[in-house]
Each structure stands twice: as C-alpha cells, then as structure tokens.
Backbone as a ProteinNet text record, in pm:
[ID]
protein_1_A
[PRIMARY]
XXXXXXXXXXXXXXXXXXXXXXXXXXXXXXXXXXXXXXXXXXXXXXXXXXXXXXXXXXXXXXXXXXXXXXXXXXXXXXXXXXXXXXXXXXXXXXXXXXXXXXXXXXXXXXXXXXXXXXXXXXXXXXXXXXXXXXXXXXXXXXXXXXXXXXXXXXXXXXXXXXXXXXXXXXXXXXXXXXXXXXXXXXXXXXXXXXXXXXXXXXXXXXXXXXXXXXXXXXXXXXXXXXXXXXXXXXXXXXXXXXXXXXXXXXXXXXXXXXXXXXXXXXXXXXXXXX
[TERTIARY]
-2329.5	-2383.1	-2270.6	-2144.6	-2060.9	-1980.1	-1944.2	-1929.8	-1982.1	-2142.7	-2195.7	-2195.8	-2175.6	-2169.5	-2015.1	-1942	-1794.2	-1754.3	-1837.5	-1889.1	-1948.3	-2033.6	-2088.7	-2027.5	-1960.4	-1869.5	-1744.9	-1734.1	-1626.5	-1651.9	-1748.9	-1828.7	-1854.6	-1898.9	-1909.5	-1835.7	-1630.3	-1573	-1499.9	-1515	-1484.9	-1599.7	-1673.4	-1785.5	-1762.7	-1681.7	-1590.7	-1517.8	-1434.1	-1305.4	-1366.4	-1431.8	-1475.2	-1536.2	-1579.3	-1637.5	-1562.8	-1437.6	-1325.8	-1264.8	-1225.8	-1144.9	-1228.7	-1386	-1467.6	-1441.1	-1468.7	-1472.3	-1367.5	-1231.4	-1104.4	-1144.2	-1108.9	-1151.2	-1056.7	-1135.9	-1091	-1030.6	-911.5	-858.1	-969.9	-1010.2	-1080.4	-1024.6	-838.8	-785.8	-818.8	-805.7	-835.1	-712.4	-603.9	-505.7	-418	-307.5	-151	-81.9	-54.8	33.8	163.2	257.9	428.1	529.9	614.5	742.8	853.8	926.4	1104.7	1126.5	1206	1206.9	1353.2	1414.2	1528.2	1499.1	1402.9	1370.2	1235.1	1261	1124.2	992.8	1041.2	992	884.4	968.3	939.2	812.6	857	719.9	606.8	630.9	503.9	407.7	467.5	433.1	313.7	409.8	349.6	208.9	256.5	134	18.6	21	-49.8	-158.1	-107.6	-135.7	-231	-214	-275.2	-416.5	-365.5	-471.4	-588.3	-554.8	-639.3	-723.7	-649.4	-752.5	-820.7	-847.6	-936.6	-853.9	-726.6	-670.6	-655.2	-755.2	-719	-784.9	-947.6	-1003.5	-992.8	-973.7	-962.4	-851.4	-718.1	-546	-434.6	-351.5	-260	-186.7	-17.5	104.6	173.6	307.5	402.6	503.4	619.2	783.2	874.7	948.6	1086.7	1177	1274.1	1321	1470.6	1467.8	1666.5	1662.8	1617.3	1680.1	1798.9	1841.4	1989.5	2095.8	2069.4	2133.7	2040.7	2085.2	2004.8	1991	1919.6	1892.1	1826.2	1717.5	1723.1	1705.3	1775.2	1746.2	1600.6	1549.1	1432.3	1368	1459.3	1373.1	1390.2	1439.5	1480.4	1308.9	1267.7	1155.5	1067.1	1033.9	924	869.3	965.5	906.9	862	937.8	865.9	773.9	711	605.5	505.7	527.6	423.7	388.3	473.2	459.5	348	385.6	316.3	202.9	212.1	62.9	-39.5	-113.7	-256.9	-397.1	-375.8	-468.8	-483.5	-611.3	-651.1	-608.6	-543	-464.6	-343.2	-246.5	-82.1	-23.2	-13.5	35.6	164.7	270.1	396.9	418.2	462.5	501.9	602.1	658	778.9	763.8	864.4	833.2	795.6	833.1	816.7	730.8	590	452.5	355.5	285.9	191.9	55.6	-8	-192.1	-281.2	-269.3	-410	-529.7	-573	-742.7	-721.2	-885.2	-936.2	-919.6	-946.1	-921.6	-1086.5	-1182	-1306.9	-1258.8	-1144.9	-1096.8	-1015.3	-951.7	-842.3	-977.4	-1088.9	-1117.2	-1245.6	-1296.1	-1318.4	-1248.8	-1123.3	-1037	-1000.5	-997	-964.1	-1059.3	-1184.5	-1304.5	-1352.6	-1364.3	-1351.6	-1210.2	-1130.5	-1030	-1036.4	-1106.5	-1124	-1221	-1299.8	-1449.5	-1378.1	-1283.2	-1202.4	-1147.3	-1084.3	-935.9	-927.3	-1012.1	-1010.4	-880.8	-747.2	-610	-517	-572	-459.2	-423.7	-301.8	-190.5	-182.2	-124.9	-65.6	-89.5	-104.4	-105.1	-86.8	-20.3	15.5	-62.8	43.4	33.5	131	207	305.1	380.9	381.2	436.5	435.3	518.5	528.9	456.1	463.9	433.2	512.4	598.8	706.5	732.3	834.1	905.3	821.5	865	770.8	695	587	420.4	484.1	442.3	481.5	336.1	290.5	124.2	145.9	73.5	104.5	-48.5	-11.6	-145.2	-92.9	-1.6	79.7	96.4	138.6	205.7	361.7	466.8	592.2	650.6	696.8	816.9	754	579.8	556.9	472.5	526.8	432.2	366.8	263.8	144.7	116.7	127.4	85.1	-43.5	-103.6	-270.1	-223.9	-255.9	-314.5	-426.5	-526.9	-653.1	-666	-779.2	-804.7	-781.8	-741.8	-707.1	-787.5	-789.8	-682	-575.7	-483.2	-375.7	-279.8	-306.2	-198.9	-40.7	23.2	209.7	266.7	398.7	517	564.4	590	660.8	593.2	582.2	542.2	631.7	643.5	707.1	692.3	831.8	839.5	762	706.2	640.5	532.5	460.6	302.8	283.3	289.9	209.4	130.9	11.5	-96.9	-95.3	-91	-69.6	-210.1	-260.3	-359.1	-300.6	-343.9	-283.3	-286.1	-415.7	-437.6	-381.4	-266.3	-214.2	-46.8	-30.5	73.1	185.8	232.5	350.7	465.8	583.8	753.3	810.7	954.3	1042.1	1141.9	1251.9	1351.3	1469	1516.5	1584.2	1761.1	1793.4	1879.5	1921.9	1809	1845.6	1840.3	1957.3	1960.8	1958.6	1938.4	1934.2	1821	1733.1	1639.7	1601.5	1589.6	1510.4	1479.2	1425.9	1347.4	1283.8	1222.4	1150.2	990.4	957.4	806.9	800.3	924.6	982.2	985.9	998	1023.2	914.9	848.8	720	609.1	656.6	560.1	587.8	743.6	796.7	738.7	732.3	688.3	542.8	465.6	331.6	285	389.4	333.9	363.9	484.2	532.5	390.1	357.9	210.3	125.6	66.1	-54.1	-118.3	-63.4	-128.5	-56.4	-144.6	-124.3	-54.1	-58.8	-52	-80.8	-131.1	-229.9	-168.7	-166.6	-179.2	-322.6	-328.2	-481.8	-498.1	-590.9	-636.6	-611.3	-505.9	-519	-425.5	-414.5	-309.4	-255.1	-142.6	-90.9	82.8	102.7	214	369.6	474.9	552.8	668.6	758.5	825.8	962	1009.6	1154.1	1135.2	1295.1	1234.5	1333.3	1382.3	1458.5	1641.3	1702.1	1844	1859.5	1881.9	1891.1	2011.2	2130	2286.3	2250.3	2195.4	2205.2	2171.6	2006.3	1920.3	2023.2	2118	2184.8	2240.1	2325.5	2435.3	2325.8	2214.6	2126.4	2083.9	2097.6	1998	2078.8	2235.1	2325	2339.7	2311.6	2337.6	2185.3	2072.2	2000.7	1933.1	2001	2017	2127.2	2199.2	2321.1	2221.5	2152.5	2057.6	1960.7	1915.9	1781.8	1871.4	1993.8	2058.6	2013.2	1974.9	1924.2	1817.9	1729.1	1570.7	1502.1	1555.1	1479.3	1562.1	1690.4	1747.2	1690	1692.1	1628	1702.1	1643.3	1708.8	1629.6	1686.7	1638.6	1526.2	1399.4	1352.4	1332.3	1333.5	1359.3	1271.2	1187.6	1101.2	1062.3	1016.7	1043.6	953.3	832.8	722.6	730.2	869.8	842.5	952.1	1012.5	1109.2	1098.1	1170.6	1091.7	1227.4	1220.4	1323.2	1202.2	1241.2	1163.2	1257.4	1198.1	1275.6	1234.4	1264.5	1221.4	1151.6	1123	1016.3	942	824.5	762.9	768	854.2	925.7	1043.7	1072.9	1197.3	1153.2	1053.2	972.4	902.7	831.6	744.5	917.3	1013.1	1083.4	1135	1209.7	1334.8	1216.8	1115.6	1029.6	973	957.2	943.1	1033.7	1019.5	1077.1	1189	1247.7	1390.3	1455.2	1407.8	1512.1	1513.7	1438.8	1392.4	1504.8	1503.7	1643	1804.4	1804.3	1919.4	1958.1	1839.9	1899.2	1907	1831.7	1867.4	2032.3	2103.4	2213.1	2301	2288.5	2379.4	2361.5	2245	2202.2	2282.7	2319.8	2346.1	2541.7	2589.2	2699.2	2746.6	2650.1	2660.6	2704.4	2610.3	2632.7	2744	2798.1	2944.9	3058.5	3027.1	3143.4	3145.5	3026.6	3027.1	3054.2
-1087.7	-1148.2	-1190.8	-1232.8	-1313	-1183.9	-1060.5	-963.1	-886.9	-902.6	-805.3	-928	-1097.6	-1124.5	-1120.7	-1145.7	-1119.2	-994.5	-849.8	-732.8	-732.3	-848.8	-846.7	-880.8	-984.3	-1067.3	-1000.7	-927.9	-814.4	-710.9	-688	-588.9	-671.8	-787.6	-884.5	-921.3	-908.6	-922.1	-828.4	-697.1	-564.3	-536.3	-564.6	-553.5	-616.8	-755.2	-887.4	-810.5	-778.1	-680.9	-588.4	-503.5	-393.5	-416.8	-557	-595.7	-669.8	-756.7	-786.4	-677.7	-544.2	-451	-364.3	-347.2	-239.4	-343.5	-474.8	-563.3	-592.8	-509	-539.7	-501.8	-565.9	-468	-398.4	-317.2	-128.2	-154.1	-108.2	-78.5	29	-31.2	31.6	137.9	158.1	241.6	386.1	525.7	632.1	683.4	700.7	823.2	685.2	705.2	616.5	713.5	752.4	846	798.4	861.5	824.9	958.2	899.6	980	903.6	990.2	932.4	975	861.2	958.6	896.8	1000.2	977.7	1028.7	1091.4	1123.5	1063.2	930.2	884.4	969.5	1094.4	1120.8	1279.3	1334.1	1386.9	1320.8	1169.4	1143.3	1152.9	1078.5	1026	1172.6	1308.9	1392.7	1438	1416.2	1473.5	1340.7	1218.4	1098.1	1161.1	1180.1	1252.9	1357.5	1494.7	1577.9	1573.9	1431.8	1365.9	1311.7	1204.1	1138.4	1215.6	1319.2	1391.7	1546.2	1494.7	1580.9	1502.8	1366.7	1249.7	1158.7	1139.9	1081.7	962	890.5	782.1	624.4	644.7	534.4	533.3	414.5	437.1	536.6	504.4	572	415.4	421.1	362.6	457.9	434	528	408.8	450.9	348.3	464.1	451.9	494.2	417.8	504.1	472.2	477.3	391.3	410.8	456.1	595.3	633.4	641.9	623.3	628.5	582.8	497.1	449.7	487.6	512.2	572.1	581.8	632.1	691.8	570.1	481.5	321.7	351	487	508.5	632.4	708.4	834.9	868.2	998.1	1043.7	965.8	941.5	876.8	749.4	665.1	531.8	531.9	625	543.2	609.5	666.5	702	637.2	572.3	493	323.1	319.8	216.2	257.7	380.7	402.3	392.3	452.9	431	277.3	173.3	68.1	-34.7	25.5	-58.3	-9	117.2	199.6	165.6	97.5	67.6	208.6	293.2	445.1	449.7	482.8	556.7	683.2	781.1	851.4	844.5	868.8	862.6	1015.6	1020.7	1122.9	1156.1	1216.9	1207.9	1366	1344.1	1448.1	1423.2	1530	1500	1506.4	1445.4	1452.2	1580.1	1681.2	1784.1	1876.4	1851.8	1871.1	1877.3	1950.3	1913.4	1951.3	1820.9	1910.2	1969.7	2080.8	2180.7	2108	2153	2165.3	1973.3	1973.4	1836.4	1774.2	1667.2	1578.7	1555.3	1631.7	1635.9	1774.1	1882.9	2007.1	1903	1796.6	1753.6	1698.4	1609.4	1526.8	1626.3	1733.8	1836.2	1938.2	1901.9	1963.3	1878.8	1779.8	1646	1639.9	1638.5	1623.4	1754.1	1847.2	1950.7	1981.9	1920.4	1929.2	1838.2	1711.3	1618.1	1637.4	1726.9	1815.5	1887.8	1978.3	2060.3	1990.8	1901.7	1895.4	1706.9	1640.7	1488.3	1419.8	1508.5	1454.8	1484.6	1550	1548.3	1431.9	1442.2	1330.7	1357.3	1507.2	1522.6	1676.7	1706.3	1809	1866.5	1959.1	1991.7	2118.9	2184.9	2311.4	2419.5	2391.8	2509.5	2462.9	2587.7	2473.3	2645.3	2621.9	2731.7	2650.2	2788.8	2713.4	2871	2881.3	3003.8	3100.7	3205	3268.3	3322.6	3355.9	3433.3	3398.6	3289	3226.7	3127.1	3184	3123.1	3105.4	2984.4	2944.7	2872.9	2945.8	2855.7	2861.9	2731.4	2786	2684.7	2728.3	2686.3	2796.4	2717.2	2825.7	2730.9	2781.9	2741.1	2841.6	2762.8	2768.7	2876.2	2921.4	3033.9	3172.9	3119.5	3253.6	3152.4	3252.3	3199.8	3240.6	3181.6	3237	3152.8	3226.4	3171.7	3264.3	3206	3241.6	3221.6	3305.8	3316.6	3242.5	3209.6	3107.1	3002.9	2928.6	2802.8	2734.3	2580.1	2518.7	2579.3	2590.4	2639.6	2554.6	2554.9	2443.4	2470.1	2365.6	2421.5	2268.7	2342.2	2265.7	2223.3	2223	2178.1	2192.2	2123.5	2120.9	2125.2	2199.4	2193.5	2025.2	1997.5	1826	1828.3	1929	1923.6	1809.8	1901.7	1766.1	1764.8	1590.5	1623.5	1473.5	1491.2	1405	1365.5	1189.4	1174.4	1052.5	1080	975.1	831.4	718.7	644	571.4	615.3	528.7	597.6	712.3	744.9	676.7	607	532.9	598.2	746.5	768	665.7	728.2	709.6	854.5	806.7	894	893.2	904.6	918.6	808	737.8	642.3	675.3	762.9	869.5	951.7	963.1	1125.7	1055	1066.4	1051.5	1235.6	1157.5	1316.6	1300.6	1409.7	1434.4	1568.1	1636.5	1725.8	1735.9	1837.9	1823.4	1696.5	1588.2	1526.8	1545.7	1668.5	1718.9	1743.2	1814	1874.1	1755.4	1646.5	1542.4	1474	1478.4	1386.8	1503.6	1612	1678.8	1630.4	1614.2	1606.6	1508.3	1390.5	1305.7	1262	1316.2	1359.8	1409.8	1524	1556.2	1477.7	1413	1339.2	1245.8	1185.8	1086	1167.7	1270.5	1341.1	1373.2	1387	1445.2	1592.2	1638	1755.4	1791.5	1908	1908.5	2018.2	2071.4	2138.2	2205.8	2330.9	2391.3	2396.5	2315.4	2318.2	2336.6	2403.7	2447.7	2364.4	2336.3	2285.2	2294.3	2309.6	2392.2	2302.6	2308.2	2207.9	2332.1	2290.5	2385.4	2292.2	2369.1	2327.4	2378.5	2331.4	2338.3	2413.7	2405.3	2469.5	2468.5	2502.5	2613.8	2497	2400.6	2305.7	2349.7	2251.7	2292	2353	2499	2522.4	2578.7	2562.4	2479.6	2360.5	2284.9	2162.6	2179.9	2211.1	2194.8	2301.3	2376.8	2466.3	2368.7	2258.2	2148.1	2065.6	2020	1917.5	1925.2	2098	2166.2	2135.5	2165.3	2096.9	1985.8	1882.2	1745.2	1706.8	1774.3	1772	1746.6	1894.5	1920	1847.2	1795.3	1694.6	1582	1532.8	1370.4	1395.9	1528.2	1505.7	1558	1572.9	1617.5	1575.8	1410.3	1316.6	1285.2	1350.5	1302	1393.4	1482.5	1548	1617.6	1525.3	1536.1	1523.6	1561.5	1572.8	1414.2	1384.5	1209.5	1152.5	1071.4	981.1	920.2	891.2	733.8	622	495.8	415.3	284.5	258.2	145.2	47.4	-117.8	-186.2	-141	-72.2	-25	162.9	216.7	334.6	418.6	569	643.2	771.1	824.3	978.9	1068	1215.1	1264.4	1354.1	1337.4	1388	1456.8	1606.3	1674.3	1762.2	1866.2	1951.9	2037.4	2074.1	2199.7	2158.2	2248.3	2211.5	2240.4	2313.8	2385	2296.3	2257.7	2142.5	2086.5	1957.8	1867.2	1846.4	1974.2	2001.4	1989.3	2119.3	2106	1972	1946.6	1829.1	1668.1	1696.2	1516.9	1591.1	1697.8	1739.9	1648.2	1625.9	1527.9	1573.3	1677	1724.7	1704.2	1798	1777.3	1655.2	1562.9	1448.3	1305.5	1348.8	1255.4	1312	1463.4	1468	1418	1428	1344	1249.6	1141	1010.4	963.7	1063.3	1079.9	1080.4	1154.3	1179.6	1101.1	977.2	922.1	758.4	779.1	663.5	645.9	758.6	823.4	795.3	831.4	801.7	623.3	528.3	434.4	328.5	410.1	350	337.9	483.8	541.2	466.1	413.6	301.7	159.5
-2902.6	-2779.3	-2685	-2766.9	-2663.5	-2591.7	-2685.8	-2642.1	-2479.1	-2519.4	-2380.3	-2306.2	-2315.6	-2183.2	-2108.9	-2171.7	-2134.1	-2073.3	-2114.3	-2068.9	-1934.3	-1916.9	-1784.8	-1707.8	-1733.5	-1659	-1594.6	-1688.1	-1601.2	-1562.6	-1539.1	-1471	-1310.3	-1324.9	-1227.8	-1114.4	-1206.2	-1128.9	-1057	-1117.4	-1084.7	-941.8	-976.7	-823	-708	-707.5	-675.4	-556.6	-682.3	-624.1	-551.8	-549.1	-526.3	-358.3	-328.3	-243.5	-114.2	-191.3	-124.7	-47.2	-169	-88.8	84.9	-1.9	94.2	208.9	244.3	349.3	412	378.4	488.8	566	681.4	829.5	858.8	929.5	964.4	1116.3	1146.3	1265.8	1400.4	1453.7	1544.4	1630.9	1596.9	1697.3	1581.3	1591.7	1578.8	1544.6	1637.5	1674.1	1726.8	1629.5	1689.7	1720	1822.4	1913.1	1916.4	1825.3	1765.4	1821	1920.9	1969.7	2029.9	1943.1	1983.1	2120.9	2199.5	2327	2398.4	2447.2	2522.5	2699.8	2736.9	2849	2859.7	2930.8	2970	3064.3	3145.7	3243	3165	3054.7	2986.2	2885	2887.1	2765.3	2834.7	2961.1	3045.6	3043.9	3095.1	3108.8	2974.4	2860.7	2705.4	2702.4	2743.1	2737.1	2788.7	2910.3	3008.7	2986.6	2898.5	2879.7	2720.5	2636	2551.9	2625.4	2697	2776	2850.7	2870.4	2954.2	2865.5	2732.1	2594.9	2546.2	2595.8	2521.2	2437.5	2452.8	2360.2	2393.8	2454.4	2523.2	2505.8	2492.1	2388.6	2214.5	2182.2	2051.2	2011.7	2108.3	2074.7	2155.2	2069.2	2077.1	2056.1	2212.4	2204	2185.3	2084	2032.9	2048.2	2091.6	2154.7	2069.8	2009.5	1960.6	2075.4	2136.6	2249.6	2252.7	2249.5	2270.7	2396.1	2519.4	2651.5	2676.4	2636.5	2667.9	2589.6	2433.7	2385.3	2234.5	2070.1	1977.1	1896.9	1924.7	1835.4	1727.1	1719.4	1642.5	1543.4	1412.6	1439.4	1406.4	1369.5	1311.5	1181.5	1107.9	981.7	988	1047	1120	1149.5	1264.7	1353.4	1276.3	1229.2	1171.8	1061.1	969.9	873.1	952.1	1071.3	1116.3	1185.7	1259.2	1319.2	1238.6	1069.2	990.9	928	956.6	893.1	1033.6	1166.1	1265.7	1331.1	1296.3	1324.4	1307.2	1372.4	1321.6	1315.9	1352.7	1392.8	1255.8	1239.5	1104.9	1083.7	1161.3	1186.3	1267.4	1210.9	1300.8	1360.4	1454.5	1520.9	1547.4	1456.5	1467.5	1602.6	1722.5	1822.2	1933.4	1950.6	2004	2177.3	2238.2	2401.2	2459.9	2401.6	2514.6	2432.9	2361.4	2373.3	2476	2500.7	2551.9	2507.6	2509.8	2450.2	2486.8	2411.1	2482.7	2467.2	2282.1	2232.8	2284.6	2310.2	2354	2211.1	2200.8	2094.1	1937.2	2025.4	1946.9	1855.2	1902.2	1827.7	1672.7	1734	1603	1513.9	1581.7	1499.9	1404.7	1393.4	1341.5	1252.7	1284.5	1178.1	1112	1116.5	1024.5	937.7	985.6	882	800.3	834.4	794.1	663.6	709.7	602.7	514.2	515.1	412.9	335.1	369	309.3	177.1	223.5	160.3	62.2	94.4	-19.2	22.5	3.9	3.4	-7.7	-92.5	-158.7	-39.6	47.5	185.9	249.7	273.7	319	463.8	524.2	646.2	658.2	803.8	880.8	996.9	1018.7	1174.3	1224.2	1259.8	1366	1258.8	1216.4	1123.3	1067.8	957.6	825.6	729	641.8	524	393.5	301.8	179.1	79.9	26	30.5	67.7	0.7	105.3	210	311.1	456.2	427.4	356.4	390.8	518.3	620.8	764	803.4	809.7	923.2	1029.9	1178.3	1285.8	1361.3	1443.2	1551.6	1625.9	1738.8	1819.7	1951.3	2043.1	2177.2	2159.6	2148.9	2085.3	2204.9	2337.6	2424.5	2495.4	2511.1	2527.1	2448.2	2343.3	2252.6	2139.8	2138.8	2088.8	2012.6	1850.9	1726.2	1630.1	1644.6	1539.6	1434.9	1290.9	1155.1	1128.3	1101.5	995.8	939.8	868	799.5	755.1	862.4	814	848.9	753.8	717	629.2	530.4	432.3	430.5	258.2	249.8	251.1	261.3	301.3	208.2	193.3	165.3	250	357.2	459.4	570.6	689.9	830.4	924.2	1051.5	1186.7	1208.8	1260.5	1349.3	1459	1554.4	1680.8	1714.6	1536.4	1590	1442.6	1387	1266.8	1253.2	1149.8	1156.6	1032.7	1024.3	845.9	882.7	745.7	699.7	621.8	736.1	766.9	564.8	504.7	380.5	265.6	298.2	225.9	215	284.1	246.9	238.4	373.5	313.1	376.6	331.9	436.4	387.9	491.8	465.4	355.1	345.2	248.6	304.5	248.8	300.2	291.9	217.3	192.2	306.7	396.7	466.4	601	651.5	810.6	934.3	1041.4	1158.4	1189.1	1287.1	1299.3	1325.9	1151.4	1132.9	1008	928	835.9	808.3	897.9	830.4	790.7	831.7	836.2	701.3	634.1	503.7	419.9	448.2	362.9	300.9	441.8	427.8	309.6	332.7	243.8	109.7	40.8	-75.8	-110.2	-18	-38	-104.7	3.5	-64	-128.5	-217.4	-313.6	-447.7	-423.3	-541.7	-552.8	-464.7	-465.4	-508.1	-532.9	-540.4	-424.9	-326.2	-196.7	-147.3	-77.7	-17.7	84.1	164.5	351	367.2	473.8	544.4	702.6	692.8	858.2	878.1	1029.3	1087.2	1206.3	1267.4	1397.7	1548.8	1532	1682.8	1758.4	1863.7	1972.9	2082.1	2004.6	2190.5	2242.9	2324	2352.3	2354.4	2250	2204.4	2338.2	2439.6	2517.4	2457.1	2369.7	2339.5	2230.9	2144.2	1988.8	1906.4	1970.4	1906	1889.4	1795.1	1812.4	1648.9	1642.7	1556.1	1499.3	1561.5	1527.5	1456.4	1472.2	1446.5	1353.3	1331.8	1178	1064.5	1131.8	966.1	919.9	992.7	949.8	905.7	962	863.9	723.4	733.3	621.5	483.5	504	381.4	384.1	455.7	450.9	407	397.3	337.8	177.7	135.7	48.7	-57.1	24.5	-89.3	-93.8	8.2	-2.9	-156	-176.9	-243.7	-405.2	-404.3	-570.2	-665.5	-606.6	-743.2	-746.4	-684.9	-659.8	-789.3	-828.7	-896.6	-1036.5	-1034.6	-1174.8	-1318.3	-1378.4	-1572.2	-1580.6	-1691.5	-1675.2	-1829.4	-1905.6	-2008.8	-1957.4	-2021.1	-1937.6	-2079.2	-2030.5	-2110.3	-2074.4	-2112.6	-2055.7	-2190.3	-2161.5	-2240.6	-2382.5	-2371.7	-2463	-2514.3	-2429.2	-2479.8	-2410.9	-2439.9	-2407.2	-2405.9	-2347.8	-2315	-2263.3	-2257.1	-2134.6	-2051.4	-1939.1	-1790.2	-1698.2	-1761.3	-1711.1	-1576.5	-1492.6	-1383.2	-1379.2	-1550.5	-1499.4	-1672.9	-1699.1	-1801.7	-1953	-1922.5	-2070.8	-2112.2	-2029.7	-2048.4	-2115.5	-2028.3	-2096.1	-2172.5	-2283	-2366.1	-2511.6	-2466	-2601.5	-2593.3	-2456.2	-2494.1	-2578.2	-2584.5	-2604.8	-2726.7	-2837.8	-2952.7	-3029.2	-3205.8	-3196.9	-3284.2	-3309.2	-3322.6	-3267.6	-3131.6	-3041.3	-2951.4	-2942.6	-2909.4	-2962.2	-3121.2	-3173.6	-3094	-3102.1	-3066.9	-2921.8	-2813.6	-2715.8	-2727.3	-2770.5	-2795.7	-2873.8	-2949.5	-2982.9	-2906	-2785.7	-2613	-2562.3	-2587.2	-2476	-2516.6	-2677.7	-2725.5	-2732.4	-2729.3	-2732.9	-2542.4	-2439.3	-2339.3	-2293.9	-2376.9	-2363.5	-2378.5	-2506.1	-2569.8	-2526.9	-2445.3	-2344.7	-2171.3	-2165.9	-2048.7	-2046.8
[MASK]
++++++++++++++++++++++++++++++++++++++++++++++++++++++++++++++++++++++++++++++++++++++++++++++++++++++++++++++++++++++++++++++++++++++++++++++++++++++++++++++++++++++++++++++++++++++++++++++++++++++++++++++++++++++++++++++++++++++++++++++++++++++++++++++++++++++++++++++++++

C-alpha cells in the first residue's frame, strides 16, 4: 500500500513538473533576424528587402556592429545572437542578402520539415552532405540553383542564410575564431546533440560568392581547432570507465575485456609518468 501511494505521489509530481515547464511563457516574436554588419547602408537595404517579405510583425532584427571596426568576429556574435534572441526561430544572414520568397514560403518549410524529421536543429538555402552531394535553392551573385526534392539533409550549411530552432539550444565552438565555416560548425554541433540540418526551399538572393582566399587559410586554421574534439580518449568517471573511441569497431574491441585491461595498463603507466 505504502508502495502505490509513494507511486502516486510521484507520478503527482512529475505532472507538477510537467505543468511548470508547459506554462513558461512563449516569446511572441517568430523570426530574430541576426547579421554582422560593417556597411550600415548595405544592412538597411537587406532589412528592407526582409520587411517587405513579411518579416516584420512578430520579427525582431539584432546587429552585431563592425562599422567602425571588427568588435566582433563570426563566432564572437553569433553565440551571443543565440543567447539574446528571443524568435522561436533565429535567422543567421549576412548584409548583402536579399529576400525573395515572402515569409509564409519559410514558415511552411519550417513546418513541413518538423513533420519530417522533428530532431532538426538548423537550415538554410545550401549545404552538402558528402563528396559532390551539393543542395541549393539560392540565386548566389546571379545564378540560380534549385535541387529537387527537398528538404535534404546536410552536414554543413552555406553562412548566407541559416535558420536554427531556437529550443534546440545550439552555440558555436569557442576554439575557432574568423568568419567562415561557422554554418559547418553549427552542424557538428548539432549533431553531437542529436539534431540534424536540412537544405530547404526558400530563395533569397545571395550578392557575392564571398572571400574564398580567405576561407582556404580558415579551412586549416580550422581544422587544427577541431584535432581534439574528436580524439579516442580513456573515460573515467566516479561510478565507472570506459575507452571512447571514433569509430565503432574501435569502441566495440578496445571496451572487450582483454583488451580493455591492457588499456587500463597504458592508461596507468601514463599516470606515473605525469
């Protein structure tokens, strides 16, 4: 008896909880419209061309401000755009966008894509998902490329325009300075969480093709940031120990328990020597 009421009782307070959380109140803004900008005259323009696709009740625009000089870089403002954003959607796009499809095109592909795949994090206009899987549906400096069937999911997204769901809680990498690949990041990111990303239907026109001098030198300064993000490694926690390694064959032999002692042997041999 004392059992099923203590049973109820936490059933009781699980409903509690359950009732606290459903009753936070919901941000009434829609679309937080997020861009770095060093040419004010250029944003107004990209604002503009938002405002006049409907982006305008139920949207808040928030500016990272380099006009005077780079206060701050790409992953600088973006993890604070995502921390002050109130939009149930955040709109990461750069000044020299402009929006075509009206804004009832995004909010149809949004829902439509949450129909699909509920675990999505973020989505743009183009984005890969390996080699030559290239998806766009963009006019980029002029030319205009649509892919079939999408939505499709990607590893990585174009910086132009991308759309993250605000209750997925991402950031960036606190490691990686510049501003590029962070579309690339934010994916890594999301997938490490269990979320997805998505090329989806909507068209705005991208003004220039970006600096791509620049992004080869980012691309190795890149790649040195993330060396240790995804190293094989001991783990050691107060109730239990393991090795966690990069791919699944690793991790199946190295935690068998042969070979399981012998790392713990390297791992103990490691310690002595520190």
């Amino acid at each position: 008896m004392v059992g099923i009421i203590n049973r109820f009782a936490n059933i009781l307070s699980i409903m509690q909880i359950h009732k606290s959380i459903s009753s936070l109140p919901n941000s009434n803004v829609e679309f937080s419209i997020c861009t770095i900008v060093n040419k004010l005259d250029e944003y107004q323009l990209m604002k503009q061309s938002f405002e006049a696709c409907g982006f305008a009740d139920n949207c808040e625009y928030l500016m990272a401000d380099n006009t005077l000089e780079n206060q701050y870089d790409a992953y600088q403002a973006i993890n604070i755009f995502l921390q002050q954003a109130t939009g149930q959607y955040i709109i990461l796009t750069h000044q020299d966008v402009r929006c075509v499809d009206p804004v009832s095109i995004l909010q149809k592909s949004l829902q439509s894509l949450t129909e699909i795949d509920p675990a999505w994090a973020l989505c743009g206009n183009a984005g890969g998902n390996g080699y030559h899987n290239i998806y766009y549906h963009l006019n980029n400096n002029g030319n205009i490329r649509k892919t079939g069937n999408l939505p499709l999911k990607v590893t990585s997204l174009d910086e132009n325009f991308i759309v993250i769901k605000k209750t997925s809680n991402l950031a960036v990498s606190s490691s990686v300075r510049g501003f590029h690949l962070y579309g690339t990041d934010l994916c890594l990111v999301a997938n490490f969480l269990g979320y997805t990303a998505y090329v989806i239907p909507f068209m705005v026109e991208h003004l220039s093709l970006g600096n791509l001098s620049d992004l080869k030198k980012h691309t190795t300064d890149y790649i040195i940031a993330y060396n240790n993000k995804y190293k094989s490694r001991f783990i050691q926690t107060p109730a239990t120990k393991f090795y966690l390694g990069n791919n699944a064959f690793e991790n199946k032999l190295y935690n068998t328990r042969p070979v399981f002692v012998f790392i713990k042997w390297i791992q103990l041999i490691k310690n002595i020597f520190r």
